[in-house]
PyMOL Python script that loads the backbone (N, CA, C, O; Angstrom):
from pymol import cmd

cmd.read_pdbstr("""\
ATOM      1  N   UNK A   1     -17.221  27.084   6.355  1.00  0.00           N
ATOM      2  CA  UNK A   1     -17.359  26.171   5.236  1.00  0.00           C
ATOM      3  C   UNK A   1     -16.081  26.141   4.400  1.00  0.00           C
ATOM      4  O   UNK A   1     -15.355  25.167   4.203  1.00  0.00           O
ATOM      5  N   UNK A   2     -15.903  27.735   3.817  1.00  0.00           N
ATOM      6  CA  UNK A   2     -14.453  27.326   3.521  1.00  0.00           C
ATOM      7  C   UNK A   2     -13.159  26.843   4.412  1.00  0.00           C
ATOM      8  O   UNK A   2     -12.583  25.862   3.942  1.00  0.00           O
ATOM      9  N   UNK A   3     -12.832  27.167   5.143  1.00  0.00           N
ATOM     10  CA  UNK A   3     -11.719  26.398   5.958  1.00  0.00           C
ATOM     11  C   UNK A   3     -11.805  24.456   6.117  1.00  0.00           C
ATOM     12  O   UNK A   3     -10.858  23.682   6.254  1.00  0.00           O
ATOM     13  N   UNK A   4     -13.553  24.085   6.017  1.00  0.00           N
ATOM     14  CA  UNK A   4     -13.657  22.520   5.748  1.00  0.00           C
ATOM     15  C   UNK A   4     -13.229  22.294   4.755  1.00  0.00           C
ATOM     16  O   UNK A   4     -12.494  21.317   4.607  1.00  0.00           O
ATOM     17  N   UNK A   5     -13.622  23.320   3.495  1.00  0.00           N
ATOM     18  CA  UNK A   5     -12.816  22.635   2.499  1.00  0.00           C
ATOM     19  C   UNK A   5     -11.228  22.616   2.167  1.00  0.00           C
ATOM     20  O   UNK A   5     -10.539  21.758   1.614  1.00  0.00           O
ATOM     21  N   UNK A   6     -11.024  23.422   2.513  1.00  0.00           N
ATOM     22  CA  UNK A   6      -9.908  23.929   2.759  1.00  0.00           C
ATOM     23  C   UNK A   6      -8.767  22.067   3.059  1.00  0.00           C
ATOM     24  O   UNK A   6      -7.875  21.454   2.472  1.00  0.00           O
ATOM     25  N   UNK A   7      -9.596  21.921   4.300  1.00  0.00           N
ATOM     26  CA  UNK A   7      -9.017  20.954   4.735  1.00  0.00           C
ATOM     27  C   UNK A   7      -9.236  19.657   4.297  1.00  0.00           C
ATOM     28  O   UNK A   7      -8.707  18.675   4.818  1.00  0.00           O
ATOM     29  N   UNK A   8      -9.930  19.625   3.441  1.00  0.00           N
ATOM     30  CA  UNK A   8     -10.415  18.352   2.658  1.00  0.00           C
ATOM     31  C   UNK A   8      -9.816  18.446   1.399  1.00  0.00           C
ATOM     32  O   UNK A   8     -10.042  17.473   0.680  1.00  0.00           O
ATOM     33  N   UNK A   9      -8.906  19.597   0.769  1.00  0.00           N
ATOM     34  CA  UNK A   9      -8.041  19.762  -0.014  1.00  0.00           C
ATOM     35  C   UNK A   9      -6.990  18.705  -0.511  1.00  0.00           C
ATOM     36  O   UNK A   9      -6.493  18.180   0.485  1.00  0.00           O
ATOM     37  N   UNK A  10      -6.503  18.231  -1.579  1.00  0.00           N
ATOM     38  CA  UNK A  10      -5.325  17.600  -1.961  1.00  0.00           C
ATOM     39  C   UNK A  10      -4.149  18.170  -1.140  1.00  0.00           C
ATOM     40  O   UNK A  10      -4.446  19.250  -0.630  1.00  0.00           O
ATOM     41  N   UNK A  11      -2.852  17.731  -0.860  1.00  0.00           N
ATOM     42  CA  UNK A  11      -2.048  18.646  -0.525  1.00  0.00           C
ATOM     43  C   UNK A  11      -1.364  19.503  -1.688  1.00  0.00           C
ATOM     44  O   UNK A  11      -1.187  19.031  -2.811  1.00  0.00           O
ATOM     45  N   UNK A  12      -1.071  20.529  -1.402  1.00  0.00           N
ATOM     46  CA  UNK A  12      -0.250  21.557  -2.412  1.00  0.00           C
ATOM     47  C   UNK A  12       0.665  21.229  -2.895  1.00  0.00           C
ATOM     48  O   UNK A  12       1.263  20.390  -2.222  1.00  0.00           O
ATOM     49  N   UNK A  13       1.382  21.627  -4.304  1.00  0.00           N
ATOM     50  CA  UNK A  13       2.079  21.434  -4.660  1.00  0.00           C
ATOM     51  C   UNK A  13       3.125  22.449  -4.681  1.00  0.00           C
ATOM     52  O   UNK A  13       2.684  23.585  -4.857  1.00  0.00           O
ATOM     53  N   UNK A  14       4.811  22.324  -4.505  1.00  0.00           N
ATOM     54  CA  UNK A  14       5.614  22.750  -4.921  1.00  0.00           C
ATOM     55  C   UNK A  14       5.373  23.228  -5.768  1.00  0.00           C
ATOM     56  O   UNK A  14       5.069  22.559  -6.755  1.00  0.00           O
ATOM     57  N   UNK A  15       5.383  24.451  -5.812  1.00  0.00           N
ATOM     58  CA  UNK A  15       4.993  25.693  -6.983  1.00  0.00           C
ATOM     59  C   UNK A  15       6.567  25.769  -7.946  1.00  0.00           C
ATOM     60  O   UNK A  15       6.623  25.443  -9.132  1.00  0.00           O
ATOM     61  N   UNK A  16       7.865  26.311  -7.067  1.00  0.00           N
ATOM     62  CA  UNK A  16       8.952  26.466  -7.812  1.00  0.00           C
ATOM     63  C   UNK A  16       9.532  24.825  -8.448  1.00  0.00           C
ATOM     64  O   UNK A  16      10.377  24.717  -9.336  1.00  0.00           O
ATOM     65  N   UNK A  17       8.975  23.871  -7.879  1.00  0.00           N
ATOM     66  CA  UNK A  17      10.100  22.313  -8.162  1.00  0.00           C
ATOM     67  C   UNK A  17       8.738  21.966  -9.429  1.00  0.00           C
ATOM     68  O   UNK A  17       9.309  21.184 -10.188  1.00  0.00           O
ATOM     69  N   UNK A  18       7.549  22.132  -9.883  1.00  0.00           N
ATOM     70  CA  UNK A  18       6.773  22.335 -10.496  1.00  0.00           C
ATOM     71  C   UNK A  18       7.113  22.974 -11.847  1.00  0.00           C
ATOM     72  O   UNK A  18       6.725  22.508 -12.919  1.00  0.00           O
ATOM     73  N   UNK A  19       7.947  24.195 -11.704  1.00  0.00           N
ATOM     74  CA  UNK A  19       7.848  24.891 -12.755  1.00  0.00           C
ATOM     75  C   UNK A  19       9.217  23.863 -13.653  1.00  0.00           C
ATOM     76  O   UNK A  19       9.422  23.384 -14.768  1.00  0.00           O
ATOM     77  N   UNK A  20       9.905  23.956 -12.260  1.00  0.00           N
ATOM     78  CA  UNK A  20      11.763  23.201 -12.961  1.00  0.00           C
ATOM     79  C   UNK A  20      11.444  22.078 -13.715  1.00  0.00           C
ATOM     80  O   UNK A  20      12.005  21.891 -14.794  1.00  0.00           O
ATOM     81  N   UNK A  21      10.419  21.133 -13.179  1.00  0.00           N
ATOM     82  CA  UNK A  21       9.965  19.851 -13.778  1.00  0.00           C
ATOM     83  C   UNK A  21       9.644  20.153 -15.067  1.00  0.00           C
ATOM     84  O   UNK A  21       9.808  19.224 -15.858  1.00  0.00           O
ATOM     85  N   UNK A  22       9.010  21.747 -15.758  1.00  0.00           N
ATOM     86  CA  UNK A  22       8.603  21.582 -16.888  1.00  0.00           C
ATOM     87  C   UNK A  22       9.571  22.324 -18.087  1.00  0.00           C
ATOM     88  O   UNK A  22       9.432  22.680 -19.258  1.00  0.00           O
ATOM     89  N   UNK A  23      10.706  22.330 -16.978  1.00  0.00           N
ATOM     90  CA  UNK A  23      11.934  22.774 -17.796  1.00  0.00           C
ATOM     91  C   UNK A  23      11.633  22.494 -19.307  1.00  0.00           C
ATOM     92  O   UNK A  23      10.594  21.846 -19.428  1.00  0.00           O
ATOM     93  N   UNK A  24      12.262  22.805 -20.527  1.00  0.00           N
ATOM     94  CA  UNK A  24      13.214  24.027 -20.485  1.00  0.00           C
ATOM     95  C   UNK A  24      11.884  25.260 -20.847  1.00  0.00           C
ATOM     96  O   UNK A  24      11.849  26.440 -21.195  1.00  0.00           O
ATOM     97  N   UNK A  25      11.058  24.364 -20.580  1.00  0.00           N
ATOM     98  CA  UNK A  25      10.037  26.367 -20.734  1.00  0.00           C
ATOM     99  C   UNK A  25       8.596  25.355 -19.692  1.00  0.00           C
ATOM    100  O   UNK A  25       8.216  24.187 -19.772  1.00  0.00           O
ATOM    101  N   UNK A  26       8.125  26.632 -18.721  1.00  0.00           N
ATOM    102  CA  UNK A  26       6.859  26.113 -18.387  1.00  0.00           C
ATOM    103  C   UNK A  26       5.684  26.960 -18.741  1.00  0.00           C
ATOM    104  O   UNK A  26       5.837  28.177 -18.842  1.00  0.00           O
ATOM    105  N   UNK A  27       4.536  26.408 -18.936  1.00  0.00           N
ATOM    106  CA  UNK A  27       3.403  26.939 -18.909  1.00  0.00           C
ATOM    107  C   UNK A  27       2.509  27.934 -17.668  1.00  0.00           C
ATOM    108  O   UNK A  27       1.824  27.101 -17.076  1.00  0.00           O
ATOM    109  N   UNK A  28       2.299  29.009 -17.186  1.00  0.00           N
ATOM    110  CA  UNK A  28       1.718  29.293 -16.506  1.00  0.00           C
ATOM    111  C   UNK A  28       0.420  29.789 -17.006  1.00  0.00           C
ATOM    112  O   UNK A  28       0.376  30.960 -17.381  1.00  0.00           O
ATOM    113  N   UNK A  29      -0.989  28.819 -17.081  1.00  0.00           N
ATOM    114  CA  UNK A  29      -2.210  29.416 -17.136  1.00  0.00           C
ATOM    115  C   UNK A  29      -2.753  30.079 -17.064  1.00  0.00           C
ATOM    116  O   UNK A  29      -2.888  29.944 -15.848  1.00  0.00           O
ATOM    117  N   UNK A  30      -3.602  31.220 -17.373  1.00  0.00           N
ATOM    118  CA  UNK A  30      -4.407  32.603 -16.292  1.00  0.00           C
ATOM    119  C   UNK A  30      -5.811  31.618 -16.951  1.00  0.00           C
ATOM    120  O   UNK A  30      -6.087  30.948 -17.946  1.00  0.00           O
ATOM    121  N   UNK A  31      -6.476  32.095 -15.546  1.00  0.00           N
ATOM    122  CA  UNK A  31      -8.036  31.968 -15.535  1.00  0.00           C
ATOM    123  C   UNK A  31      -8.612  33.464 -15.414  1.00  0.00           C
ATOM    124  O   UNK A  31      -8.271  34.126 -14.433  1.00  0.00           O
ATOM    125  N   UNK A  32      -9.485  34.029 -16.389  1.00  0.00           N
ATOM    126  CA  UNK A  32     -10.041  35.866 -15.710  1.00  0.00           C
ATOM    127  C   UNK A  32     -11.375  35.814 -16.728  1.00  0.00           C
ATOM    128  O   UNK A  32     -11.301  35.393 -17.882  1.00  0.00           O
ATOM    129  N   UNK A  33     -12.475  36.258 -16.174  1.00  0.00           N
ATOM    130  CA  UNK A  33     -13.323  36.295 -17.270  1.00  0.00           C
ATOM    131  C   UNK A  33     -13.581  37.852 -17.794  1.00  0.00           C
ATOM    132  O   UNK A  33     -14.295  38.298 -18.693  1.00  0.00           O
ATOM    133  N   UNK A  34     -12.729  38.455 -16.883  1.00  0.00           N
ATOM    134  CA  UNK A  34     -12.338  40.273 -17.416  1.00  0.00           C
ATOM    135  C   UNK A  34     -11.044  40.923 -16.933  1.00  0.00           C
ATOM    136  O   UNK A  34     -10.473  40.690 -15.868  1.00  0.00           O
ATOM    137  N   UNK A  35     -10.640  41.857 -17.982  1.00  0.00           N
ATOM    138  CA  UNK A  35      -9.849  42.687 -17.226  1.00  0.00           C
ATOM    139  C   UNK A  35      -9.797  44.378 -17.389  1.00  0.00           C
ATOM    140  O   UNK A  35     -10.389  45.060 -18.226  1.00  0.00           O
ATOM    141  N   UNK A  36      -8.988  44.771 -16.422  1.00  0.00           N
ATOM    142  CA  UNK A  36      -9.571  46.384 -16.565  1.00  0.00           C
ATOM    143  C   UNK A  36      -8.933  46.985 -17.974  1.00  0.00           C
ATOM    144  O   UNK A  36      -9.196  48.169 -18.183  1.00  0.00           O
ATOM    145  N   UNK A  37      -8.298  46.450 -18.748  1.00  0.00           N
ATOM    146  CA  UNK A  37      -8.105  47.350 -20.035  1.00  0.00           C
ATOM    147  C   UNK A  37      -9.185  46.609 -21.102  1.00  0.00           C
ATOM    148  O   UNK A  37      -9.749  47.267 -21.976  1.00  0.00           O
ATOM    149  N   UNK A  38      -9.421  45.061 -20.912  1.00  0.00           N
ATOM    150  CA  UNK A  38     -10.489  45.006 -22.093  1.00  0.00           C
ATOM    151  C   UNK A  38     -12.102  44.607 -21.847  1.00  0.00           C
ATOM    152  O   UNK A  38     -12.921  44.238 -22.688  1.00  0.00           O
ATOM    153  N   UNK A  39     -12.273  44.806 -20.423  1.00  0.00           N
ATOM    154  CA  UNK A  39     -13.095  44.552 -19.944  1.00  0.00           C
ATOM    155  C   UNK A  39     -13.777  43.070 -20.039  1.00  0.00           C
ATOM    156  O   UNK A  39     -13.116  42.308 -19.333  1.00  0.00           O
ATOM    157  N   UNK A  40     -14.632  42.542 -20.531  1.00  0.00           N
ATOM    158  CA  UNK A  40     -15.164  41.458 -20.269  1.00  0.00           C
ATOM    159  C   UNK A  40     -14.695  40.629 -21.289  1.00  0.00           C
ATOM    160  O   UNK A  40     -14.892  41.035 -22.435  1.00  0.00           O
ATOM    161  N   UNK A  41     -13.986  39.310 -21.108  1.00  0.00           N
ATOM    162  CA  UNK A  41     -13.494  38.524 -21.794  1.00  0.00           C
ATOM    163  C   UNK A  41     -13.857  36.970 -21.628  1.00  0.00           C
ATOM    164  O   UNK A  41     -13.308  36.310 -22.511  1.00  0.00           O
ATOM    165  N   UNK A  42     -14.470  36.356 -20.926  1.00  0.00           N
ATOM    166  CA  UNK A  42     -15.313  35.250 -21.335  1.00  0.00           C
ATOM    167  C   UNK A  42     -15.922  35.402 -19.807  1.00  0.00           C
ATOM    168  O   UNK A  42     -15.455  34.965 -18.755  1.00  0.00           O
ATOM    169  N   UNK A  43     -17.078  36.143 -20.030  1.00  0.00           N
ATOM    170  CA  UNK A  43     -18.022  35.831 -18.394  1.00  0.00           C
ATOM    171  C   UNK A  43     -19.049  34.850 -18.219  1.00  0.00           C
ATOM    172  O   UNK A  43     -20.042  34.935 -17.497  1.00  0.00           O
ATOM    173  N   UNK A  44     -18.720  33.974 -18.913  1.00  0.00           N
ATOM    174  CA  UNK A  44     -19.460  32.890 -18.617  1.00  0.00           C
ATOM    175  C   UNK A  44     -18.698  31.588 -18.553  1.00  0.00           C
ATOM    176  O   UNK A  44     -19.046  30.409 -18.606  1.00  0.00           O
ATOM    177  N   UNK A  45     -17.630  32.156 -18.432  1.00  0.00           N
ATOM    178  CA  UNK A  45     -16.355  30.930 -18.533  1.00  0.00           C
ATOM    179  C   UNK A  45     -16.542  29.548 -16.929  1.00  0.00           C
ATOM    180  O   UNK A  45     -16.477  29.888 -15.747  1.00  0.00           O
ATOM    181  N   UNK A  46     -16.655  28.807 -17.180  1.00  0.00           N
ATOM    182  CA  UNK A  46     -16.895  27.915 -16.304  1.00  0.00           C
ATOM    183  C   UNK A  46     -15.300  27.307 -15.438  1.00  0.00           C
ATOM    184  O   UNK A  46     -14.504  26.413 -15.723  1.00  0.00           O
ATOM    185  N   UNK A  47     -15.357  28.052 -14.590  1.00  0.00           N
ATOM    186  CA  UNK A  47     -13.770  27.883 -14.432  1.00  0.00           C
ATOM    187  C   UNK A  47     -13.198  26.563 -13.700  1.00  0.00           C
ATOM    188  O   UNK A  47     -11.987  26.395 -13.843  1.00  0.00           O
ATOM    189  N   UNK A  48     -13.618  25.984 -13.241  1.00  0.00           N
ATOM    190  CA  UNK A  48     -13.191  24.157 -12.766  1.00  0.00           C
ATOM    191  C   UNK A  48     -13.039  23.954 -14.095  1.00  0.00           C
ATOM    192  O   UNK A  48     -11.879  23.721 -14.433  1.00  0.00           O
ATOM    193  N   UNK A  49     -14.063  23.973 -15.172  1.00  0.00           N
ATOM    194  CA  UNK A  49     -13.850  22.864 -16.514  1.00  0.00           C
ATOM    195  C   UNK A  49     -12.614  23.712 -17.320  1.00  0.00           C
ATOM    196  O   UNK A  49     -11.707  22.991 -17.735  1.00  0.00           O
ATOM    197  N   UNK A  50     -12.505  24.955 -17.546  1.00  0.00           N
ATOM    198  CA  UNK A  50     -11.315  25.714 -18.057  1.00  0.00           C
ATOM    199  C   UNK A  50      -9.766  25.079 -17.399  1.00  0.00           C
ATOM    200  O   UNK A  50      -8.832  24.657 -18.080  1.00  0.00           O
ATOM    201  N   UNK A  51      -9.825  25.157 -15.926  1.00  0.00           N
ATOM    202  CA  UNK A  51      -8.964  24.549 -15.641  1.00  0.00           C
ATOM    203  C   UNK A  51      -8.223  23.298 -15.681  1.00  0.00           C
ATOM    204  O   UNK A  51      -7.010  23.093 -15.633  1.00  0.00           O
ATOM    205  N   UNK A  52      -9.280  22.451 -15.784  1.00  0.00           N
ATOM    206  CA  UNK A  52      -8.782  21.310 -16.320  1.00  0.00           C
ATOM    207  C   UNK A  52      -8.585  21.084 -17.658  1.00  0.00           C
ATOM    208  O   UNK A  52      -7.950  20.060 -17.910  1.00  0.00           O
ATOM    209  N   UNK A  53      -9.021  21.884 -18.779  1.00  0.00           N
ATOM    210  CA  UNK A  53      -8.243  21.792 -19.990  1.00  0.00           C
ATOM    211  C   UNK A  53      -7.030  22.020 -19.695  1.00  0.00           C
ATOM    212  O   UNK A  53      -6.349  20.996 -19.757  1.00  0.00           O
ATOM    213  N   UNK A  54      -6.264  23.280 -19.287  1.00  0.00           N
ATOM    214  CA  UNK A  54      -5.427  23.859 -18.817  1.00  0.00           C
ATOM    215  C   UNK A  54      -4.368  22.913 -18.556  1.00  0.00           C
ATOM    216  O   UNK A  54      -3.271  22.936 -19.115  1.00  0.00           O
ATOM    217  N   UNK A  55      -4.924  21.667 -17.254  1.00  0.00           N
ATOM    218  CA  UNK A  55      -3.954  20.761 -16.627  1.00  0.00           C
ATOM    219  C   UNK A  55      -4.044  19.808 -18.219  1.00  0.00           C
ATOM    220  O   UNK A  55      -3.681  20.039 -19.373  1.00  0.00           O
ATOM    221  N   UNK A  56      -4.238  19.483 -18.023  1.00  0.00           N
ATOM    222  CA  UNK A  56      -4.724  18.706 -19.582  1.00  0.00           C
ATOM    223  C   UNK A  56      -3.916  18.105 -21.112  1.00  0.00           C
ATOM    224  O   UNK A  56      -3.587  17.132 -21.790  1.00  0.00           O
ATOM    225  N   UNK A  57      -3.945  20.186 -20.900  1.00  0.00           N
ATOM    226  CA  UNK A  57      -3.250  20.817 -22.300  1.00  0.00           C
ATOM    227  C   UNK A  57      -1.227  20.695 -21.642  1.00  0.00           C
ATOM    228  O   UNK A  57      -0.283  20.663 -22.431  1.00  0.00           O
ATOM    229  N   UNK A  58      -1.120  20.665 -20.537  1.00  0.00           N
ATOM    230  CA  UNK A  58       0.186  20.588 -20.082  1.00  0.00           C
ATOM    231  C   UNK A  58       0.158  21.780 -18.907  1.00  0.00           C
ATOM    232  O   UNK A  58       0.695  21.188 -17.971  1.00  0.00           O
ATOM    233  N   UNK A  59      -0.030  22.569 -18.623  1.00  0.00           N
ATOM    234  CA  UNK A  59      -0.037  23.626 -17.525  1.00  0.00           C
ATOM    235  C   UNK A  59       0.756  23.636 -16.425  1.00  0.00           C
ATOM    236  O   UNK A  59       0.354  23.438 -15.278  1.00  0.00           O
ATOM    237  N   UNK A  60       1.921  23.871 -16.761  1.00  0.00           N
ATOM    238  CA  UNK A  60       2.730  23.809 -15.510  1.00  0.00           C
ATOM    239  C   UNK A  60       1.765  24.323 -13.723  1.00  0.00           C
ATOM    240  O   UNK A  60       1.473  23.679 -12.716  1.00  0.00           O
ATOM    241  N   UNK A  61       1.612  25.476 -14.065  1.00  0.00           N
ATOM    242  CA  UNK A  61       0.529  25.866 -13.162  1.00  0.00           C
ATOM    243  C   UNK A  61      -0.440  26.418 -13.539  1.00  0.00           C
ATOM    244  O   UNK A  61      -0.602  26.414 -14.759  1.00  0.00           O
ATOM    245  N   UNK A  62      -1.770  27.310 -12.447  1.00  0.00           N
ATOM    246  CA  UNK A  62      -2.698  28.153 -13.183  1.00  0.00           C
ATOM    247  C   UNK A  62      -3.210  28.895 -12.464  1.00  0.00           C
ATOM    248  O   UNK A  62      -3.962  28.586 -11.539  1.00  0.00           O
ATOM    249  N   UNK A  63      -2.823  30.168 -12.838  1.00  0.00           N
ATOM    250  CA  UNK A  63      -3.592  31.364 -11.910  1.00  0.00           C
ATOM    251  C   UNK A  63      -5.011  31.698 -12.252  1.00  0.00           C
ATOM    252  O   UNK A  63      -5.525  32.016 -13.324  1.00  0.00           O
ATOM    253  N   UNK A  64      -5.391  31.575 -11.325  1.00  0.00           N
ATOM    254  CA  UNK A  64      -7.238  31.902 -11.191  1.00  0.00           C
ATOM    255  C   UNK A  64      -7.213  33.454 -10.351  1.00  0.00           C
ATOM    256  O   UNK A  64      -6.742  33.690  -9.239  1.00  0.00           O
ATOM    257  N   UNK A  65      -7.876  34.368 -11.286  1.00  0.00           N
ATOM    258  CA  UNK A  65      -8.206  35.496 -10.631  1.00  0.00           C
ATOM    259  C   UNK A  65      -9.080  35.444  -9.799  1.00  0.00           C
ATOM    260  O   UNK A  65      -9.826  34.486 -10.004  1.00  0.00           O
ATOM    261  N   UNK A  66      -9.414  36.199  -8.705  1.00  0.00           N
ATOM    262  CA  UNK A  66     -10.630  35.902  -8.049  1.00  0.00           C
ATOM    263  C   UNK A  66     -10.867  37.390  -7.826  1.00  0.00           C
ATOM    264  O   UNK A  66     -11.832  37.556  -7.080  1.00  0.00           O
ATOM    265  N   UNK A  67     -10.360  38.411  -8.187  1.00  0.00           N
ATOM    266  CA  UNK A  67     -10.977  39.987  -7.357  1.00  0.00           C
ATOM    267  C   UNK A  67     -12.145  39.460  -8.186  1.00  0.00           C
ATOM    268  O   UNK A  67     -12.224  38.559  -9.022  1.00  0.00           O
ATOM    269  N   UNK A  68     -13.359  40.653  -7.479  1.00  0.00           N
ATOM    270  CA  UNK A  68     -14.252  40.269  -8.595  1.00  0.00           C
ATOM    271  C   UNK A  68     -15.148  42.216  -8.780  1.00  0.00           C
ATOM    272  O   UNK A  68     -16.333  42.551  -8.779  1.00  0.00           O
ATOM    273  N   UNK A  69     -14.166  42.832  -8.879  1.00  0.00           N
ATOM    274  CA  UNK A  69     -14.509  44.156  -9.703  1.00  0.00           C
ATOM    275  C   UNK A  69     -14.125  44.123 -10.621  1.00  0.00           C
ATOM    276  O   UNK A  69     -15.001  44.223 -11.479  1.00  0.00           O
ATOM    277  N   UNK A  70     -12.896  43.997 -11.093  1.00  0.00           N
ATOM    278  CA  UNK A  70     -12.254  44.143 -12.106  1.00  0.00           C
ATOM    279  C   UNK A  70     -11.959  42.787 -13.016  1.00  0.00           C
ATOM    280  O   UNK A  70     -11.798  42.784 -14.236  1.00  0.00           O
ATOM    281  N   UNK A  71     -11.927  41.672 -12.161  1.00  0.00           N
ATOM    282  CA  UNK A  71     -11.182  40.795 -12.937  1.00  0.00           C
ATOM    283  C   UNK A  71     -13.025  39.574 -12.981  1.00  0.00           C
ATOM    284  O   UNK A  71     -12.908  38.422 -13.399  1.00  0.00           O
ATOM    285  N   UNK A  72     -14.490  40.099 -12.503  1.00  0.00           N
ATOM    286  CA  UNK A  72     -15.361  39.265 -12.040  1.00  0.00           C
ATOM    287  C   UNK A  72     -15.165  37.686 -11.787  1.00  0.00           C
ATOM    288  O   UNK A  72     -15.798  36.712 -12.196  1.00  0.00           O
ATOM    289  N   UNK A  73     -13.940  37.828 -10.879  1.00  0.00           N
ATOM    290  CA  UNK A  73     -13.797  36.394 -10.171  1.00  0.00           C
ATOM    291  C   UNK A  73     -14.434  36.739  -8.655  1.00  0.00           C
ATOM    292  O   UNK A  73     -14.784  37.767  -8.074  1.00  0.00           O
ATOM    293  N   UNK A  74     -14.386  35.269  -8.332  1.00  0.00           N
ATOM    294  CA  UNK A  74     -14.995  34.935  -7.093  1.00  0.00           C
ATOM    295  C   UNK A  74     -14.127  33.632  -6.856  1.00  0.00           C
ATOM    296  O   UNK A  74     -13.270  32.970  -7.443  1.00  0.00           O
ATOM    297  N   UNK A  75     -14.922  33.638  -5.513  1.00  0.00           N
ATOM    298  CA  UNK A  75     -14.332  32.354  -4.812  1.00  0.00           C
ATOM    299  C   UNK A  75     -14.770  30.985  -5.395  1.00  0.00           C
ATOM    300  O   UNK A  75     -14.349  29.940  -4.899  1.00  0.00           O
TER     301      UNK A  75
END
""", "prot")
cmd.dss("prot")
cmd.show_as("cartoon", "prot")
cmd.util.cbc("prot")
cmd.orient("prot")
């Protein structure tokens, strides 16, 4: 199932020609609804709709955690 979606994906973007575009400073996002020094920090965070504030707000890019001991991400 994932690999269909996978392939039904947008194509990727240039990660480094991405950041240059948002010269002279870029934004890099984090998505985490915990981490191991403060533990739970929004676990109910809805992360598609977070992310698109993110793109939104300007976001050069956006890292989405996914471990899900420490950081309770998932796929």
């Amino acid at each position: 199932e994932r690999q269909r979606m996978a392939g039904e994906a947008p194509p990727a973007i240039d990660f480094a020609a991405r950041l240059r575009a948002a010269a002279p400073m870029a934004v890099i996002a984090e998505i985490k609804r915990a981490s191991p020094s403060k533990g739970d920090i929004a676990p109910d965070m809805n992360a598609p709709r977070q992310a698109m504030k993110y793109a939104r707000g300007g976001a050069a890019a956006i890292s989405v955690l996914t471990e899900p001991t420490w950081f309770r991400g998932a796929l």
